[in-house]
C-alpha positions as CSV (number, residue, x, y, z in Angstrom):
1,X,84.1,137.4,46.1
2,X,83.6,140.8,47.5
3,X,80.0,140.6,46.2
4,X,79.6,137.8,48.8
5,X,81.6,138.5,51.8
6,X,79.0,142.1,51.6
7,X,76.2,140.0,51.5
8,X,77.4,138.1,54.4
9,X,77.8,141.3,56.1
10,X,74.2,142.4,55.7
11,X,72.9,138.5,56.5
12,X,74.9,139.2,60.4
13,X,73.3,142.3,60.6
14,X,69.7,141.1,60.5
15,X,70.7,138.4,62.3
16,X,71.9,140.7,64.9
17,X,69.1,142.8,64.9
18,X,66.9,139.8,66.0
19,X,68.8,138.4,68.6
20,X,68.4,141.8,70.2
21,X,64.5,141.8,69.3
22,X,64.2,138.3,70.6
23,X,66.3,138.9,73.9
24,X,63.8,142.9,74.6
25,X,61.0,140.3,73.8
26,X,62.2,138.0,76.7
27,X,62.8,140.8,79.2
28,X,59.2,142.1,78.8
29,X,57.6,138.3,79.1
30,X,59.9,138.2,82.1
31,X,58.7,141.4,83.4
32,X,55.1,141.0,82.8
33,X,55.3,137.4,84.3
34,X,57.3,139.0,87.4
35,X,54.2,141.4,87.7
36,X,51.4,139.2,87.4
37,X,53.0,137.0,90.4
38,X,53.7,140.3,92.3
39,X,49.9,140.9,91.7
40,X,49.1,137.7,92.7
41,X,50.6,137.7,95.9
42,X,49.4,141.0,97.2
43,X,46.2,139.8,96.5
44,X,46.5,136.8,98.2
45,X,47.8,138.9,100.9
46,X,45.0,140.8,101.1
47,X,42.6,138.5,100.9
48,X,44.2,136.4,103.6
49,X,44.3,139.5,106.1
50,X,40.8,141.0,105.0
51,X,39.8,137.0,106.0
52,X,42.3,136.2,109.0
53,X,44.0,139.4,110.3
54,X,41.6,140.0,113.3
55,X,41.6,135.8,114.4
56,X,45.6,136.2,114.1
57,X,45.7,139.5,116.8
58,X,43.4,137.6,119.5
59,X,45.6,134.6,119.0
60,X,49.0,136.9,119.9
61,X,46.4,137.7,123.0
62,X,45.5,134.1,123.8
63,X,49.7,133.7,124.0
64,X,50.4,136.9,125.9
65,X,48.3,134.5,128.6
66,X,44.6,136.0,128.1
67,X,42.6,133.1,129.6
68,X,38.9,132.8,128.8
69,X,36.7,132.4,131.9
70,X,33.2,132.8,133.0
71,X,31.8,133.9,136.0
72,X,28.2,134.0,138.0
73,X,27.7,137.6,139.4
74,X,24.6,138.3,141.3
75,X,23.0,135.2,139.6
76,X,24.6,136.3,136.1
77,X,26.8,134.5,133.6
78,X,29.6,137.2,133.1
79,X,31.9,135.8,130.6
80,X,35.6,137.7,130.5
81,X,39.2,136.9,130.0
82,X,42.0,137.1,132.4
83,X,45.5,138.1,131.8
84,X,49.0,136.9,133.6
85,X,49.4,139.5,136.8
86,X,51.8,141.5,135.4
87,X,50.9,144.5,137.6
88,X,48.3,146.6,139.0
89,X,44.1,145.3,138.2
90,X,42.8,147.0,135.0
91,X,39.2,146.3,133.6
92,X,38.6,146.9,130.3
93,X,34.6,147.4,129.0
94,X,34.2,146.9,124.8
95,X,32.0,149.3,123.3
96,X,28.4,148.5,121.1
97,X,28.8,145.0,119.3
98,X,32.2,143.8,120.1
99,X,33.2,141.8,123.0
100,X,36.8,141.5,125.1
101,X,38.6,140.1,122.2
102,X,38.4,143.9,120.5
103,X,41.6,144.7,122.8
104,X,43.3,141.9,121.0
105,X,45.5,144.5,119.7
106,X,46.7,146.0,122.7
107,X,46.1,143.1,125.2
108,X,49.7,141.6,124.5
109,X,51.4,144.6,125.6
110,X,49.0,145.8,128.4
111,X,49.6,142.2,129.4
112,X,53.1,142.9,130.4
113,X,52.5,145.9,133.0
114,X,49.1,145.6,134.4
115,X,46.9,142.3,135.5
116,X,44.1,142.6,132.3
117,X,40.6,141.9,133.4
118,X,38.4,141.7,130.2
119,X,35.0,141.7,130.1
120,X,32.1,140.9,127.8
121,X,29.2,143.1,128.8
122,X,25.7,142.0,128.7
123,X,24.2,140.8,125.8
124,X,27.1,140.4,123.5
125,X,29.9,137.2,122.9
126,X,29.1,134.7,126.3
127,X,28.0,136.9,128.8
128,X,24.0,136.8,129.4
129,X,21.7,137.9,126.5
130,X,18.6,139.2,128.4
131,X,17.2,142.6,127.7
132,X,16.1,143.3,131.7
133,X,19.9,143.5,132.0
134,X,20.5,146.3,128.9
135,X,20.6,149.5,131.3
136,X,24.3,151.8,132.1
137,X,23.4,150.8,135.7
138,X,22.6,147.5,135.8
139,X,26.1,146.8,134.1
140,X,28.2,149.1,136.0
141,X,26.5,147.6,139.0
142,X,27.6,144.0,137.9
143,X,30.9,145.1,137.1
144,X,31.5,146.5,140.5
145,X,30.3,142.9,142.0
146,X,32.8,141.7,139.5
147,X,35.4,143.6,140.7
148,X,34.7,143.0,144.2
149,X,34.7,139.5,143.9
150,X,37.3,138.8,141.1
151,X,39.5,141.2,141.1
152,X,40.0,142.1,144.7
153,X,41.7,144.9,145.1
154,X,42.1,148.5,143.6
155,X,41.9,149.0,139.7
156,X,42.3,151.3,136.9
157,X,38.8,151.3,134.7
158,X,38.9,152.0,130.7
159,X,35.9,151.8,128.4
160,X,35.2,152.4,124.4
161,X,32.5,154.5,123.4
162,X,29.1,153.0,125.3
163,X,31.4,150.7,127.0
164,X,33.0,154.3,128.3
165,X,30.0,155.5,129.6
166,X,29.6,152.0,131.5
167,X,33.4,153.0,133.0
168,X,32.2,156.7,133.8
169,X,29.4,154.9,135.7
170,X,31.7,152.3,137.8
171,X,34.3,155.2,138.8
172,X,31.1,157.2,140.4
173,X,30.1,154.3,142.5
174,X,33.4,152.3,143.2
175,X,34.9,155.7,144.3
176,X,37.2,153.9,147.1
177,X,38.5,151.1,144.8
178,X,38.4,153.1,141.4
179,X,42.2,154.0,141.0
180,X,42.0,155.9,137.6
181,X,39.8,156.0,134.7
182,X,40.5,156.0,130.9
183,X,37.7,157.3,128.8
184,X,38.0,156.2,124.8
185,X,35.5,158.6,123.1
186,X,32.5,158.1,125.3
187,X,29.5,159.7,123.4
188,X,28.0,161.5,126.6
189,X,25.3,163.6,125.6
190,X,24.9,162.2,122.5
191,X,23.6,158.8,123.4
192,X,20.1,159.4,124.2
193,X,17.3,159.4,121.0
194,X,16.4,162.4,121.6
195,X,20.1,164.0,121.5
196,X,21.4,161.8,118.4
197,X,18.7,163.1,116.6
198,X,19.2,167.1,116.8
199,X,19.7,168.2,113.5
200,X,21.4,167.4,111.3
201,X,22.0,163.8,112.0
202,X,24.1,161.9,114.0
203,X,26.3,158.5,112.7
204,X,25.3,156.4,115.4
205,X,21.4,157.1,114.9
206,X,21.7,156.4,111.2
207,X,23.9,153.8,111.2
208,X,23.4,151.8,113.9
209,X,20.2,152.3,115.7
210,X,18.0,153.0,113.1
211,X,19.0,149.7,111.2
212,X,18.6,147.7,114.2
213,X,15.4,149.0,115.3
214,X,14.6,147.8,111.7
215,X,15.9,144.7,111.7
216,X,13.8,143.9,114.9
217,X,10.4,145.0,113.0
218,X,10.8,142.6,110.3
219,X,10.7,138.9,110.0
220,X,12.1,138.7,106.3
221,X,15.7,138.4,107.1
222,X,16.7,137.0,110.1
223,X,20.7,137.8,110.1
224,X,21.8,141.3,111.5
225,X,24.9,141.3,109.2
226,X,23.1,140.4,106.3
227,X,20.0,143.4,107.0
228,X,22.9,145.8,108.0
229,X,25.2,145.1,104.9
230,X,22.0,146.1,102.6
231,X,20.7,148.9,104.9
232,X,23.8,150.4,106.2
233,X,24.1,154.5,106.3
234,X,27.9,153.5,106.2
235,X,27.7,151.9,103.0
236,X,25.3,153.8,101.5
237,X,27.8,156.4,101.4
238,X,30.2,154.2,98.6
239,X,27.7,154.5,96.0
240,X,27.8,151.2,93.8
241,X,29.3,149.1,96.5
242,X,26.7,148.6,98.8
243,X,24.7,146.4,96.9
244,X,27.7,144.1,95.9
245,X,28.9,144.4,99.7
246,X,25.0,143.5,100.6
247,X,25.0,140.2,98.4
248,X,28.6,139.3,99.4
249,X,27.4,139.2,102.9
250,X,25.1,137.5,102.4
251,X,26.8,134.9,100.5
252,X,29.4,135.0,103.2
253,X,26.9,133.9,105.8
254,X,25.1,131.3,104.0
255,X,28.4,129.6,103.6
256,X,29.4,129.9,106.6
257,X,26.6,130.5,109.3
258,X,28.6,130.0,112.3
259,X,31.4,131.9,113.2
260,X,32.1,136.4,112.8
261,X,31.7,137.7,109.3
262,X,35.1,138.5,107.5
263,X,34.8,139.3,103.1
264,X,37.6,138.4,101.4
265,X,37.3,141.3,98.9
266,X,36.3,144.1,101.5
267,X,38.8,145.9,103.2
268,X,38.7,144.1,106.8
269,X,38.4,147.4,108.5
270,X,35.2,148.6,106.6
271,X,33.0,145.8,107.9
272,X,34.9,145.2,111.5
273,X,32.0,146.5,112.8
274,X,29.9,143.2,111.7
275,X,32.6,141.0,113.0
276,X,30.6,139.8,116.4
277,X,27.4,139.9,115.3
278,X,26.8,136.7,115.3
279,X,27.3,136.9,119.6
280,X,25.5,140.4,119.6
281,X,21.8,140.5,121.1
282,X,20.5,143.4,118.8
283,X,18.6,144.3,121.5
284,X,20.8,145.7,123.4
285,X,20.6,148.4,120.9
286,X,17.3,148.7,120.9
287,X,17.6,149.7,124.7
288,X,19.2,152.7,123.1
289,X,16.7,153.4,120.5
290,X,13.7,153.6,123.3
291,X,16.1,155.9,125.2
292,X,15.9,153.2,128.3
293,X,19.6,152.2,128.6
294,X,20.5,155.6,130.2
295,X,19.3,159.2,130.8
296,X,21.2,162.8,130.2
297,X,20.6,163.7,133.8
298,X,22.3,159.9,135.0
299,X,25.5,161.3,132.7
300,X,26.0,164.5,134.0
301,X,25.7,163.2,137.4
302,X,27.9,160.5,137.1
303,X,30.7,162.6,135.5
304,X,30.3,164.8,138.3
305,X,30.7,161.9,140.8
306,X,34.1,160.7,139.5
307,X,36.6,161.6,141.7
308,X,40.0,159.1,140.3
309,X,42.2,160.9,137.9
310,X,40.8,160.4,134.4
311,X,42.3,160.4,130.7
312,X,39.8,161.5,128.4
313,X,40.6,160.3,124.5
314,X,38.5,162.1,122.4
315,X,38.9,161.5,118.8
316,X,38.7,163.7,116.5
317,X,35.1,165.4,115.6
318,X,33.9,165.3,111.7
319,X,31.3,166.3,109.9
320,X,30.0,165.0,106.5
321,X,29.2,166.5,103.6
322,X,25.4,166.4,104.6
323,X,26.1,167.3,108.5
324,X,25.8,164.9,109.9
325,X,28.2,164.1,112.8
326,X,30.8,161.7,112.1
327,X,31.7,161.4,115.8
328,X,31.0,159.7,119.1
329,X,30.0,163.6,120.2
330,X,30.6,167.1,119.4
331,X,33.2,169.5,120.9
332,X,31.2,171.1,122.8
333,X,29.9,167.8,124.2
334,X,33.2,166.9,125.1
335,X,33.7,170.0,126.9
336,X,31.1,169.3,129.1
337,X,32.6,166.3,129.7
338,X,35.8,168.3,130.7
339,X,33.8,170.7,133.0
340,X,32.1,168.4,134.8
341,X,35.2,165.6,136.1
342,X,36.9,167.4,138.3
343,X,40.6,165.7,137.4
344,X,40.2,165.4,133.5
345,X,43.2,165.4,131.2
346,X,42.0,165.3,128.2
347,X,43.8,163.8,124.6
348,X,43.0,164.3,121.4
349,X,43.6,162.4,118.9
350,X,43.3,161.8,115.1
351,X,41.9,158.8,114.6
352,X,38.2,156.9,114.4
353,X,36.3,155.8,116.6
354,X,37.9,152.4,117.9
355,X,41.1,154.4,119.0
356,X,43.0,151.3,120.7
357,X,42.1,149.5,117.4
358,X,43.8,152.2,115.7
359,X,46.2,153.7,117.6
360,X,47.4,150.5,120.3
361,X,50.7,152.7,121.4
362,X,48.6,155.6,122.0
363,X,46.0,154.0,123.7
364,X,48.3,151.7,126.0
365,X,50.4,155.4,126.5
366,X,47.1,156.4,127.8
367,X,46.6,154.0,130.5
368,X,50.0,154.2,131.3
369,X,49.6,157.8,132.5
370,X,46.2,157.1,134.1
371,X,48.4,154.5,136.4
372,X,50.8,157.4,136.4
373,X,48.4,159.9,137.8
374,X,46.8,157.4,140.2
375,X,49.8,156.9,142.1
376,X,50.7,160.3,142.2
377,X,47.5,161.3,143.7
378,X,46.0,160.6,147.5
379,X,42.8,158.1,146.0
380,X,43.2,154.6,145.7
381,X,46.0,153.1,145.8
382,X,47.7,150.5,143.1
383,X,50.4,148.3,142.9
C-alpha cells in the first residue's frame, strides 16, 4: 500500500511538471502571436502614412478653409488657393517642384491669424507651363499684379528655397505694399551654374539639375520620377537601394499613371521630393541649368533693394563625406545675404531644407515675428 500511494506521488509530479510546461508553452504562442499582430500593424501603419500621410495634411488645409482658385494675370493662368481672412494678407511662393499644397502643414494654423494667399508658380501644379515665363522676374512681376489685383492691400511675403528668391525679388519692387518678408533658406549665390558648380559639388547641381537636364536629352523614358528614382545623386548615396527604389517607381507609376508618386515601402519623406512631378514642367529647371532664370548681379541687387523687415531662416549648412554641399548655400553665402538687407534677423535652424515641412511651429513662429516687426516699424502697414 505504501508502494502505491509513492507511486501516485511521483505520477502527480510529472503530471505537474507538464501542466506548467504546457501553460510556459501557451504564454510564448501568446506572446509571439501578440508580436506578430504588433508587427503587423505598425507596418500597416507605415505603409498607410508612407502612401496617405501628405493627401491627409492638404485635406486638414482644405478644412481650415483653403479654397482652390485660378486666376488670369497679365494674360496668365495663375492657379493659387485662398484662405478664410483671418488677418493681415500673406503670400506664400513653394520652392522647385512643389506647388501651394507644400504648406499643407502649416496652412491650418497660419489660417487662423493671417488671410493665406497660396500660389503655384509658373510651370508647376495648374498655373501656366510655358518656358518664356521661367525667369525670377517674370514671376515676381506676376505676383506683384497678383497682389495688386487679388489681394488688395499690404502683405507679408514668404518663399522656400527658389520660391525665396522669387519673394526677395517681390519685396524689391512692391516696396510700398511689401509689409515684411520671410526668407526659408533661399540659395542666393548658389543658384547660378556657374556657382553650384565651384568645387566640390553642390546638392542641387547633382541632384536636381543635372538629372533633369538629362531627362530632357533622352527620349527612352518619358516619366521624370521614374529617370530621377534610377539616376538620383540622393539615392545613389544608399548603396543597394537605389536600384530597388528605381524599379519600385517605376512600378508605382505604371500602376498608377495619374496622380503624385507615394511607395508604400519608402519612407514618405525620402521621395517627397517626387511627389508633384507629375504637375512639374521639368523645364523650369532647365532654366536653371542654362543659367537663364536669374543672374548673381539681379540677387545682390535685389537684396539690396528690400527695405520691409525680413526673417531670414537659414538651415543648417552640411557637408558630405565627398564635399559636396548638403545645403541651399554656404555660410558665407548666407552672410552676404545678411550684409546686403538692411533689416535682416536672421534664424538658424537645425533642420533640412523644407523647414516649414519640418519644423511647422518654427516656421509659423517665424512669420509671426515678421508681422511683429512690420508693425513695429514705419513701412507698410498691416492689419
Amino acid at each position: 500500500m505504501r508502494f502505491k500511494t509513492g507511486h501516485l506521488a511521483v505520477a502527480g509530479r510529472g503530471e505537474g511538471a507538464a501542466g506548467k510546461g504546457k501553460k510556459v508553452g501557451m504564454a510564448i504562442a501568446l506572446l509571439v502571436g501578440v508580436l506578430v499582430v504588433a508587427v503587423a500593424v505598425a507596418l500597416a501603419l507605415y505603409v498607410d502614412r508612407n502612401r496617405h500621410g501628405e493627401a491627409r495634411m492638404i485635406e486638414r488645409a482644405h478644412a481650415a478653409g483653403l479654397e482652390e482658385k485660378q486666376a488670369d494675370i497679365d494674360g496668365t493662368r495663375v492657379n493659387y488657393a485662398e484662405g478664410p481672412d483671418s488677418g493681415p494678407a500673406l503670400l506664400l511662393v513653394h520652392g522647385q517642384s512643389m506647388q501651394w499644397e507644400d504648406y499643407a502643414s502649416v496652412l491650418p494654423g497660419l489660417a487662423e491669424s493671417y488671410h493665406v494667399f497660396a500660389i503655384d508658380c509658373f510651370g508647376h501644379g495648374e498655373s501656366a507651363h510655358d518656358p518664356s515665363l521661367y525667369t525670377c522676374a517674370t514671376q515676381g512681376a506676376s505676383l506683384v499684379s497678383f497682389a495688386e489685383r487679388m489681394i488688395g492691400e499690404p502683405y507679408i511675403v514668404s518663399g522656400l528655397s527658389s520660391g525665396g528668391i522669387i519673394a526677395a525679388w517681390v519685396a524689391a519692387n512692391d516696396a510700398e505694399r511689401v509689409a515684411a518678408l520671410v526668407l526659408e533658406d533661399p540659395p542666393f549665390f548658389r543658384v547660378t551654374p556657374e556657382a553650384m558648380q565651384q568645387e566640390p559639388g553642390c546638392f542641387a547641381w547633382l541632384d536636381g539639375f543635372e538629372v533633369v537636364h538629362a531627362f530632357l536629352q533622352q527620349d527612352e523614358i518619358d516619366d521624370l520620377a521614374v529617370f530621377y528614382a534610377a539616376h538620383s545623386y540622393l539615392f545613389s548615396q544608399f548603396g543597394g537601394l537605389q536600384p530597388k527604389i528605381a524599379k519600385w517607381t517605376a512600378a508605382e507609376r505604371a500602376a498608377h499613371e495619374e496622380g503624385h508618386l507615394v511607395l508604400s515601402w519608402v519612407p514618405h519623406d525620402w521621395v517627397r521630393g517626387m511627389y508633384y512631378y507629375d504637375d512639374f514642367d521639368p523645364q523650369f529647371s532647365e532654366a536653371f541649368y542654362r543659367g537663364t532664370w536669374v543672374s548673381e548681379g539681379e540677387q545682390a541687387c535685389m537684396l539690396e533693394s528690400i527695405a520691409c523687415p525680413t526673417v531670414y531662416l537659414k538651415a543648417e549648412t552640411q557637408y558630405g563625406k565627398d564635399g559636396v554641399l548638403y545645403a541651399a548655400n554656404s555660410d558665407e553665402d548666407a552672410l552676404r545675404v545678411e550684409k546686403l538687407v538692411d533689416d535682416c534677423e536672421t534664424v538658424r535652424i537645425k533642420s533640412g531644407h523644407d523647414i516649414h515641412y519640418e519644423h511647422p511651429d518654427g516656421f509659423v513662429g517665424a512669420v509671426d515675428r515678421a508681422a511683429a516687426m512690420a508693425a513695429m516699424g514705419d513701412g507698410a502697414i498691416i492689419r
